[in-house]
PyMOL Python script that loads the backbone (N, CA, C, O; Angstrom):
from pymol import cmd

cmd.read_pdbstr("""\
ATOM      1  N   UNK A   1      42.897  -4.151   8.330  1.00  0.00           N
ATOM      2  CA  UNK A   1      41.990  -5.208   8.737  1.00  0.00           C
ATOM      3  C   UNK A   1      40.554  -4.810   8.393  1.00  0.00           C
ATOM      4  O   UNK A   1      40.170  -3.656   8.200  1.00  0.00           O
ATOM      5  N   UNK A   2      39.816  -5.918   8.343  1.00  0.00           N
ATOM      6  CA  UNK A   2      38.236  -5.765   7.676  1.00  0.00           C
ATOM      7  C   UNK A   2      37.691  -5.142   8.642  1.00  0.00           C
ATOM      8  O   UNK A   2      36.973  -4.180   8.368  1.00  0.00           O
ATOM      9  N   UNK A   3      37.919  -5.580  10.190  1.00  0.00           N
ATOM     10  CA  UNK A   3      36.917  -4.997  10.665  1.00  0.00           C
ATOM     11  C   UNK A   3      37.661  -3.371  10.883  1.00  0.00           C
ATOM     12  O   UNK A   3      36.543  -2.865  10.781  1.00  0.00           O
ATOM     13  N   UNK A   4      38.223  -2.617  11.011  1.00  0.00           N
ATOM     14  CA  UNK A   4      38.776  -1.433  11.028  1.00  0.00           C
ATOM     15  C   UNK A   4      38.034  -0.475   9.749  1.00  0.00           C
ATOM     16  O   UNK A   4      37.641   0.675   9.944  1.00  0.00           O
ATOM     17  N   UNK A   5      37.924  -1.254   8.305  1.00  0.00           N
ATOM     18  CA  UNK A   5      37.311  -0.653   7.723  1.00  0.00           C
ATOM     19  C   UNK A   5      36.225  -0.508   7.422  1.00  0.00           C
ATOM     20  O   UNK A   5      35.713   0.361   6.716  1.00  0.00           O
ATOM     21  N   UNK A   6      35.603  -1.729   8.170  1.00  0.00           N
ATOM     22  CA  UNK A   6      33.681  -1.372   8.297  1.00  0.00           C
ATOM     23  C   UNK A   6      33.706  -0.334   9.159  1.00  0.00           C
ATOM     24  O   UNK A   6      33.159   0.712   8.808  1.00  0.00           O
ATOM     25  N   UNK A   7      34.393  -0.426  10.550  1.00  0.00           N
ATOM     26  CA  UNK A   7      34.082   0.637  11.128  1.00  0.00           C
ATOM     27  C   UNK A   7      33.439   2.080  10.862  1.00  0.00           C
ATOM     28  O   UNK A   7      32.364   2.644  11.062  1.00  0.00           O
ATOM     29  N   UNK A   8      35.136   2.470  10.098  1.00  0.00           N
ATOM     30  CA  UNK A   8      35.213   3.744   9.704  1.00  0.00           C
ATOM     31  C   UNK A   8      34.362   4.017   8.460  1.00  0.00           C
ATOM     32  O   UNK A   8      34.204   5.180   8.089  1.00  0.00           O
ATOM     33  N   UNK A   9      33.722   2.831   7.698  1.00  0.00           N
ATOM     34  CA  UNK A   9      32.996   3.534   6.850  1.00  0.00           C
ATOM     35  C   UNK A   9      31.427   3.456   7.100  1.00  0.00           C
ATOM     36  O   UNK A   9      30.547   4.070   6.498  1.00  0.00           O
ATOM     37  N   UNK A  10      31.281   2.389   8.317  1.00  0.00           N
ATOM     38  CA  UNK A  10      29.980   2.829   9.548  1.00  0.00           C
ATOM     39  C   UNK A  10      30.204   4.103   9.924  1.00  0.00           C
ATOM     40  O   UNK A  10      29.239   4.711   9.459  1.00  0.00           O
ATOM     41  N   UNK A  11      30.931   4.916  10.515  1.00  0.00           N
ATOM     42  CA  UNK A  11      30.902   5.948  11.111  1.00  0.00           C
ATOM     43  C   UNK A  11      30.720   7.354  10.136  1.00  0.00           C
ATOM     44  O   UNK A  11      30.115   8.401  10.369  1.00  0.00           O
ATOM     45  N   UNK A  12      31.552   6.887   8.883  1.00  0.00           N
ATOM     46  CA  UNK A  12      31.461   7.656   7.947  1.00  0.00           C
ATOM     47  C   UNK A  12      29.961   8.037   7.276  1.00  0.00           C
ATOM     48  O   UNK A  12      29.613   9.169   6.941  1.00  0.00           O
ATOM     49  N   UNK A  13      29.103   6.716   7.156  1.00  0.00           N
ATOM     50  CA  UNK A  13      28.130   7.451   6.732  1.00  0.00           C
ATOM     51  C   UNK A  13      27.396   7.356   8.218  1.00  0.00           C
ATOM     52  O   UNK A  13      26.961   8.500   8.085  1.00  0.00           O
ATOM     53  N   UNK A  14      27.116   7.142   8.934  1.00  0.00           N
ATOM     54  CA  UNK A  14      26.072   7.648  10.235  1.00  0.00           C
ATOM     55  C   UNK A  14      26.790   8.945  10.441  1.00  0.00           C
ATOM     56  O   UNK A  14      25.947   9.648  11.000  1.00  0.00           O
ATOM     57  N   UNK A  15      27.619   9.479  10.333  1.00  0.00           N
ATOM     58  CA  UNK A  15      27.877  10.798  10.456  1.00  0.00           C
ATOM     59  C   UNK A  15      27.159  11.860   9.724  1.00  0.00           C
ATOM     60  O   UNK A  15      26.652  12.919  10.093  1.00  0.00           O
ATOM     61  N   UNK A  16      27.275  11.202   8.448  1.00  0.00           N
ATOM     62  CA  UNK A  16      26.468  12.051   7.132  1.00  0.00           C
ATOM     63  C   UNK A  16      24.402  12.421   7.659  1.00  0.00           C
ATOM     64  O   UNK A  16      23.680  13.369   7.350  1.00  0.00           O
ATOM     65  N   UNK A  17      24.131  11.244   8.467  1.00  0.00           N
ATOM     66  CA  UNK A  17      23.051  10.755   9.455  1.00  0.00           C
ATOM     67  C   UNK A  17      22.487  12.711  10.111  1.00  0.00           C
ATOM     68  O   UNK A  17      21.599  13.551   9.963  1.00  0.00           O
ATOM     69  N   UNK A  18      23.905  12.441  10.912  1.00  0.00           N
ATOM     70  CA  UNK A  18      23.457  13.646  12.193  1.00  0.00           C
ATOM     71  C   UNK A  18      23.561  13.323  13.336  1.00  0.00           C
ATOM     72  O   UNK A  18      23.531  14.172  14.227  1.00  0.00           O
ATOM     73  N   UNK A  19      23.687  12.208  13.551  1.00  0.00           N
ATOM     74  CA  UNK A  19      22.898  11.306  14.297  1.00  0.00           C
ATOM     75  C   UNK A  19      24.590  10.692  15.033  1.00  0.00           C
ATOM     76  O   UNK A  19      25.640  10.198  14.624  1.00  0.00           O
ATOM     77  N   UNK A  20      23.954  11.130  16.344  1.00  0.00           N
ATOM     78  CA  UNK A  20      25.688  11.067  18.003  1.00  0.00           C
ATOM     79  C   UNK A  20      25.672   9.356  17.300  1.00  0.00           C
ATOM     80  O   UNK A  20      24.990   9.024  16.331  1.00  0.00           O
ATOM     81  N   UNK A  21      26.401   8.645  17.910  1.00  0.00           N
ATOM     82  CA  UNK A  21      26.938   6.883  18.307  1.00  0.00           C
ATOM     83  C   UNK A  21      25.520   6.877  19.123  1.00  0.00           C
ATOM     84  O   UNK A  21      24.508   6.596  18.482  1.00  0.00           O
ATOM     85  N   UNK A  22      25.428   7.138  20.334  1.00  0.00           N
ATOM     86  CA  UNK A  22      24.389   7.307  21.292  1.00  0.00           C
ATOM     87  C   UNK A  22      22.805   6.598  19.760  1.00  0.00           C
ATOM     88  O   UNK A  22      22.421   5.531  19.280  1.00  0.00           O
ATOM     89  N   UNK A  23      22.501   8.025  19.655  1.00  0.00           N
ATOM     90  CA  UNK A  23      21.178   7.809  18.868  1.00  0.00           C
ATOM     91  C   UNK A  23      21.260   7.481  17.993  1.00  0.00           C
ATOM     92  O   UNK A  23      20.195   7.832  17.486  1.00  0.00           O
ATOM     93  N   UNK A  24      21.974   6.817  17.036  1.00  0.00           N
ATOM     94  CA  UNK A  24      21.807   6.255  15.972  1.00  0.00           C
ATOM     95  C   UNK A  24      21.901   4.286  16.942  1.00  0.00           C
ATOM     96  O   UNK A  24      20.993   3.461  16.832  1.00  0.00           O
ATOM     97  N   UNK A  25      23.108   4.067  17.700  1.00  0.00           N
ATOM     98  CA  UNK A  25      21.957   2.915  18.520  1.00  0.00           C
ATOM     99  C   UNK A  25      21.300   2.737  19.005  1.00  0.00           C
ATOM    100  O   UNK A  25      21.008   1.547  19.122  1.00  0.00           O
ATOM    101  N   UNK A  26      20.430   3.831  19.767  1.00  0.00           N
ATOM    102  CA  UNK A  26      19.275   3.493  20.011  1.00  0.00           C
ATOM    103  C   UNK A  26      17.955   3.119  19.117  1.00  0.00           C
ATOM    104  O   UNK A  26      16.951   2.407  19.121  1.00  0.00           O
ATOM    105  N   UNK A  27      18.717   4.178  18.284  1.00  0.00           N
ATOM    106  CA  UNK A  27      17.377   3.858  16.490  1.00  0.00           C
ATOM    107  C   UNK A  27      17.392   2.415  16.143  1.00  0.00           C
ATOM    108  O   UNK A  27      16.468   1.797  15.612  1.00  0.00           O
ATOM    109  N   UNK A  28      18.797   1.848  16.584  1.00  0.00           N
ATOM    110  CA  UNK A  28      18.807   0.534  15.810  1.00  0.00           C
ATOM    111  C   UNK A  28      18.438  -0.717  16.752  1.00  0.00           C
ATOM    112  O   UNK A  28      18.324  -1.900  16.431  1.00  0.00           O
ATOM    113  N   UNK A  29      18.292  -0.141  17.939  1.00  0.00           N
ATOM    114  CA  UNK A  29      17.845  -1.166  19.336  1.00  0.00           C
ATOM    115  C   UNK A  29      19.369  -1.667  19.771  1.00  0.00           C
ATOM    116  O   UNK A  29      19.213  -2.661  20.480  1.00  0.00           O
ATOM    117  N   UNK A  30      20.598  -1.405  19.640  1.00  0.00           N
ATOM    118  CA  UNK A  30      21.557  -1.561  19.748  1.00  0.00           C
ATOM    119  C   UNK A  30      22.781  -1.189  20.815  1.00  0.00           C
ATOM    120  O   UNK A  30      23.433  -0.146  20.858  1.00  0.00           O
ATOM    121  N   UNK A  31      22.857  -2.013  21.407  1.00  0.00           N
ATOM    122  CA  UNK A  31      23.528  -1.326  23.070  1.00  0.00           C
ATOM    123  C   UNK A  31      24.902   0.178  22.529  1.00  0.00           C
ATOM    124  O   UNK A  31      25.709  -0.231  21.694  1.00  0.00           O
ATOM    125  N   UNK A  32      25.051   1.272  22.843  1.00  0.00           N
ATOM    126  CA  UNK A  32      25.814   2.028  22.507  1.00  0.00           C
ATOM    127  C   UNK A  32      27.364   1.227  22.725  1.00  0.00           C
ATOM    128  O   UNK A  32      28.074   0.913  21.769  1.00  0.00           O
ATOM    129  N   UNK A  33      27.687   0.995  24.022  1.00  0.00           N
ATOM    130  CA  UNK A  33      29.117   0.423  23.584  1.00  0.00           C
ATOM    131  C   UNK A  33      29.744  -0.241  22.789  1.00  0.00           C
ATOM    132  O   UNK A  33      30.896  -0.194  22.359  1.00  0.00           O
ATOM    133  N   UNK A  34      28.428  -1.216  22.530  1.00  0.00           N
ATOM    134  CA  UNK A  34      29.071  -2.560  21.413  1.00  0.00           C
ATOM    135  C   UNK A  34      29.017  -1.773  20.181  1.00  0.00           C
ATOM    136  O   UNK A  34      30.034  -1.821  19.489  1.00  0.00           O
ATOM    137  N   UNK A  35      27.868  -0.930  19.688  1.00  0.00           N
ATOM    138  CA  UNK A  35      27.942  -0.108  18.506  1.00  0.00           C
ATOM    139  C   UNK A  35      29.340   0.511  18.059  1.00  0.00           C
ATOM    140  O   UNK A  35      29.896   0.268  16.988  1.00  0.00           O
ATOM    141  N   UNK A  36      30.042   1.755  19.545  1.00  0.00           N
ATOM    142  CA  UNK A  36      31.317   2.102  19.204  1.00  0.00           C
ATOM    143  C   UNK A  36      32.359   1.436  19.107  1.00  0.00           C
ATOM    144  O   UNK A  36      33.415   1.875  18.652  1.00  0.00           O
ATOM    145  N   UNK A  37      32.147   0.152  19.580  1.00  0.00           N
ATOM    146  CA  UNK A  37      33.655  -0.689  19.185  1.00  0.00           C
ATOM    147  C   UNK A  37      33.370  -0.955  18.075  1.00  0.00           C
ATOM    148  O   UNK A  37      34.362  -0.838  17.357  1.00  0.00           O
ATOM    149  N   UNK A  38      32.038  -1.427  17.259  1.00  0.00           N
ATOM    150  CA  UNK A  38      32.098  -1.754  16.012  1.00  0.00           C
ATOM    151  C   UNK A  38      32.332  -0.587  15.037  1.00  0.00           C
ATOM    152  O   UNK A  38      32.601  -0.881  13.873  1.00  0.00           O
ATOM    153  N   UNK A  39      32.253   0.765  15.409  1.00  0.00           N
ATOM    154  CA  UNK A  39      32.910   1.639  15.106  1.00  0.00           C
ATOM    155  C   UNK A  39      34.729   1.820  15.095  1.00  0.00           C
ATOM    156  O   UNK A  39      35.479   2.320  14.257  1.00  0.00           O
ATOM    157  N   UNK A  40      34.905   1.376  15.998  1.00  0.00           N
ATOM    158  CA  UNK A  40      36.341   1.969  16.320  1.00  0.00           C
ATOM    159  C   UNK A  40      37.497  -0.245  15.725  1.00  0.00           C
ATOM    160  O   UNK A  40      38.629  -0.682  15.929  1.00  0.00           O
ATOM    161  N   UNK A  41      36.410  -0.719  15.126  1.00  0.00           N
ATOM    162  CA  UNK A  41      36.727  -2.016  14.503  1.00  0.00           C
ATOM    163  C   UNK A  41      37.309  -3.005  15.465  1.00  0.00           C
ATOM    164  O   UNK A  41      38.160  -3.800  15.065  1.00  0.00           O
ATOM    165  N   UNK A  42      36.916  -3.004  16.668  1.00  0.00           N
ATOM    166  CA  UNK A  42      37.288  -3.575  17.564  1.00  0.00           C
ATOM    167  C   UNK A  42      36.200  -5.069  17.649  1.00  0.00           C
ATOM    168  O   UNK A  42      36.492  -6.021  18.374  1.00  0.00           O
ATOM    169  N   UNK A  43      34.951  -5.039  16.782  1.00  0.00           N
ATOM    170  CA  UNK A  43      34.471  -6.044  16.898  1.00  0.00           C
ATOM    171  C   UNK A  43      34.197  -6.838  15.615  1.00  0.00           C
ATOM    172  O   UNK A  43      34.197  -6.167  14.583  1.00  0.00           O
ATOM    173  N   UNK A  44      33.980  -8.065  15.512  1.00  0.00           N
ATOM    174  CA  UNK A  44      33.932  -9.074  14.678  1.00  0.00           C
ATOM    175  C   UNK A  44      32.334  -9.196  14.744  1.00  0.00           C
ATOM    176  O   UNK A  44      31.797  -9.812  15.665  1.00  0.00           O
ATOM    177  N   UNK A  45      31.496  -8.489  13.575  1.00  0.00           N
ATOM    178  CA  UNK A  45      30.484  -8.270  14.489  1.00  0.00           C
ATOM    179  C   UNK A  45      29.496  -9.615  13.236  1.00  0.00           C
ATOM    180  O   UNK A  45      29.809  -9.917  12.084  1.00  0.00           O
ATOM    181  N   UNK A  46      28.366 -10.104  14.039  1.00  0.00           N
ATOM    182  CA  UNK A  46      27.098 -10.855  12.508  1.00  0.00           C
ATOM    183  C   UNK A  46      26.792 -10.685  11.502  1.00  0.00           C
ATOM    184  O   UNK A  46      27.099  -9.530  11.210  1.00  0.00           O
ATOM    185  N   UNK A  47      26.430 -11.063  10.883  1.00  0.00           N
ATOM    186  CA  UNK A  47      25.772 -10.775   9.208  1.00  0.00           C
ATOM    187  C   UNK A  47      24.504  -9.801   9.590  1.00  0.00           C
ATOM    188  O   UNK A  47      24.225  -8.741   9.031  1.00  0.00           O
ATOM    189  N   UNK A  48      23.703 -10.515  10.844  1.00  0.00           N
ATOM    190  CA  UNK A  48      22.327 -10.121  11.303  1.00  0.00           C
ATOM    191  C   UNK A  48      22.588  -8.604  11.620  1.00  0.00           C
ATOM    192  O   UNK A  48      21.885  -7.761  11.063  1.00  0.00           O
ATOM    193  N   UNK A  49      23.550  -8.239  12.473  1.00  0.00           N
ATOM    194  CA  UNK A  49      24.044  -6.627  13.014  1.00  0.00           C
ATOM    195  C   UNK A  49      24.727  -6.049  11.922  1.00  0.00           C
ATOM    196  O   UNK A  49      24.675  -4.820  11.873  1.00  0.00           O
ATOM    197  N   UNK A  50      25.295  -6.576  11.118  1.00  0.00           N
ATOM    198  CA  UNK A  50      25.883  -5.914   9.666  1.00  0.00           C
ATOM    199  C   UNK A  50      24.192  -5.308   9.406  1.00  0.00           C
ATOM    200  O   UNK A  50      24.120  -4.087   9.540  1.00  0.00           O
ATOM    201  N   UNK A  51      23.320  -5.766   9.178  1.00  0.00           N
ATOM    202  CA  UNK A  51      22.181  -5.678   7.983  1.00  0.00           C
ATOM    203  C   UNK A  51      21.399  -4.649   8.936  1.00  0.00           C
ATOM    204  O   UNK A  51      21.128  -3.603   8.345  1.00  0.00           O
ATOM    205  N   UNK A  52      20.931  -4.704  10.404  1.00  0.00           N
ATOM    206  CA  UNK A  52      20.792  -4.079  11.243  1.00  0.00           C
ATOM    207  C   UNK A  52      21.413  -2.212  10.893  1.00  0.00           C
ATOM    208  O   UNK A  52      20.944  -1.078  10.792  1.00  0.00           O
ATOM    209  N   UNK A  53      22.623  -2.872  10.828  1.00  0.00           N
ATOM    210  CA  UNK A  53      23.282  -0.825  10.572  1.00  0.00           C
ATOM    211  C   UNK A  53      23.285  -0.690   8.985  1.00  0.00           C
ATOM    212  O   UNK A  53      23.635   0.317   8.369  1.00  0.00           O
ATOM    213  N   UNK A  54      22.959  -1.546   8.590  1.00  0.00           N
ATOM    214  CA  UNK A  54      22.584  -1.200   7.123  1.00  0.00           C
ATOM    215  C   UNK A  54      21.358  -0.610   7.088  1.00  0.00           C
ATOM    216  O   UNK A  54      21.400   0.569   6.737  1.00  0.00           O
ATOM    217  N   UNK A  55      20.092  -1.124   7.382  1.00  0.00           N
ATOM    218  CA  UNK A  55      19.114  -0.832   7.200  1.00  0.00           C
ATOM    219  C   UNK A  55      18.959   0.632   8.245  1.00  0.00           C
ATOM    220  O   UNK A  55      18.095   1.444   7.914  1.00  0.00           O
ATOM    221  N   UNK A  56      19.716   0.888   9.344  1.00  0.00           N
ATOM    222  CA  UNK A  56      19.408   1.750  10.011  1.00  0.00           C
ATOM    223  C   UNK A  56      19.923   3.381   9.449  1.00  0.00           C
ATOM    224  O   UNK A  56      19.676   4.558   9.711  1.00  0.00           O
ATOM    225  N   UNK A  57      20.738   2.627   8.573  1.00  0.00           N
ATOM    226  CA  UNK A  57      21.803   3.645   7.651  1.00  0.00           C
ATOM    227  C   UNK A  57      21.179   4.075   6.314  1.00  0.00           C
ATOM    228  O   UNK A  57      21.795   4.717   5.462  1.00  0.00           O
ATOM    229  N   UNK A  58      19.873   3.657   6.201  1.00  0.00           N
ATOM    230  CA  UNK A  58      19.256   3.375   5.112  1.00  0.00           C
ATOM    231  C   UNK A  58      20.083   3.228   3.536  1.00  0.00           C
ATOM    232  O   UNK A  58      19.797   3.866   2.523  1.00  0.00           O
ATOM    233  N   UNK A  59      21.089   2.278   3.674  1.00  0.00           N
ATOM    234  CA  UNK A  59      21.750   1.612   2.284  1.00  0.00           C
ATOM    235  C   UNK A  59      21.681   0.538   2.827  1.00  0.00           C
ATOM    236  O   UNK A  59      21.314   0.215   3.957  1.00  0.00           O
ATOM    237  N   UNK A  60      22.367  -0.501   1.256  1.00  0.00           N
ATOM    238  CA  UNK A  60      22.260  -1.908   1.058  1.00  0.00           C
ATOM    239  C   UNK A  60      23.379  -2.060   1.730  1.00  0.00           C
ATOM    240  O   UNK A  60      24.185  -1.303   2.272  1.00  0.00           O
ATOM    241  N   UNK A  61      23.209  -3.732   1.514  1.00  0.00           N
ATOM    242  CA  UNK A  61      24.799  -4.087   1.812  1.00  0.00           C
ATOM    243  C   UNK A  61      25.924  -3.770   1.340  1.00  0.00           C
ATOM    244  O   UNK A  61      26.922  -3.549   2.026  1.00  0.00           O
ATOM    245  N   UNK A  62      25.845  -3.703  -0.234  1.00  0.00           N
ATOM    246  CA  UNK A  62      26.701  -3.590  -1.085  1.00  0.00           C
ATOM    247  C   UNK A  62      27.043  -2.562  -0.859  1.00  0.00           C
ATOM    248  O   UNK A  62      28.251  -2.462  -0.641  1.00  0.00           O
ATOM    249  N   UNK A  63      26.027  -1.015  -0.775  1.00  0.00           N
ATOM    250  CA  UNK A  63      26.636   0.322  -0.405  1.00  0.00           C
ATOM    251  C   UNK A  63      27.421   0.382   0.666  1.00  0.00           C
ATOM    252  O   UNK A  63      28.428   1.091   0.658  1.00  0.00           O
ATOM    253  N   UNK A  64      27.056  -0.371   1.750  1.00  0.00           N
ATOM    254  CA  UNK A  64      27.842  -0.229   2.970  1.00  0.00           C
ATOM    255  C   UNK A  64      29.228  -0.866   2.674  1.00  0.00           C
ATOM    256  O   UNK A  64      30.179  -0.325   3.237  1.00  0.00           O
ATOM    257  N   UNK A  65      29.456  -1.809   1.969  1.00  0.00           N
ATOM    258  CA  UNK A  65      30.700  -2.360   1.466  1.00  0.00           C
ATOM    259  C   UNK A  65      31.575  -1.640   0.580  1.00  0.00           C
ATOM    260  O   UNK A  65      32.686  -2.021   0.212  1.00  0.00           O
ATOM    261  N   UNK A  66      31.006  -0.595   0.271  1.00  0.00           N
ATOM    262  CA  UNK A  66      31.682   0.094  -1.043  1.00  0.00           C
ATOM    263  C   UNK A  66      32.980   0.488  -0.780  1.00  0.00           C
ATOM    264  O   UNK A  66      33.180   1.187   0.214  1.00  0.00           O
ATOM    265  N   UNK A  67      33.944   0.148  -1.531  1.00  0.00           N
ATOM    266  CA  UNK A  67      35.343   0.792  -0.895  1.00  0.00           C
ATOM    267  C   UNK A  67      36.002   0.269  -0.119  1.00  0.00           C
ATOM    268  O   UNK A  67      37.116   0.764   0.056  1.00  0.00           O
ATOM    269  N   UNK A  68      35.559  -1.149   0.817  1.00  0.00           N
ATOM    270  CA  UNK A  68      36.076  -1.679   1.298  1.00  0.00           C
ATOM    271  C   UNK A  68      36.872  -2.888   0.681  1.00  0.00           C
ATOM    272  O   UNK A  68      36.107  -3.682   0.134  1.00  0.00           O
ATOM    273  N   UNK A  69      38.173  -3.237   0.620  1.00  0.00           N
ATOM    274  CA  UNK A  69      38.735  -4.143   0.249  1.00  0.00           C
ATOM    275  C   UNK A  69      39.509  -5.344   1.363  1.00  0.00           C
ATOM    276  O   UNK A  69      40.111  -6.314   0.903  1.00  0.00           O
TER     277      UNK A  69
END
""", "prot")
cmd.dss("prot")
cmd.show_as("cartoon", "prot")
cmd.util.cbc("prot")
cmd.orient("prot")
């Protein structure tokens, strides 16, 4: 499922970051729980919060999409 693999490739690069679940949503103004479900692909999340952890991730969209099918 789509959202399972945004997750994991959200987590994949905020990992590369340094940066806990915790502080990388706070960087993004982003409540921590809703962040880890959109981690763990439990959420169906906006275009607006897609672009949000994009930009907080500092890549595009397209990078953040990479690999995902």
């Amino acid at each position: 499922m789509i959202t399972n693999q945004l997750g994991e490739r959200i987590k994949e690069l905020r990992s590369k970051t340094g940066l806990s679940q915790e502080k990388f949503a706070l960087s993004i103004e982003m409540d921590r729980t809703y962040f880890a479900s959109v981690e763990a692909g439990r959420r169906n999340i906006s275009i607006c919060n897609i672009k949000k952890i994009a930009d907080g991730l500092n890549v595009s969209l397209s990078e953040l999409f990479s690999g995902i099918q």
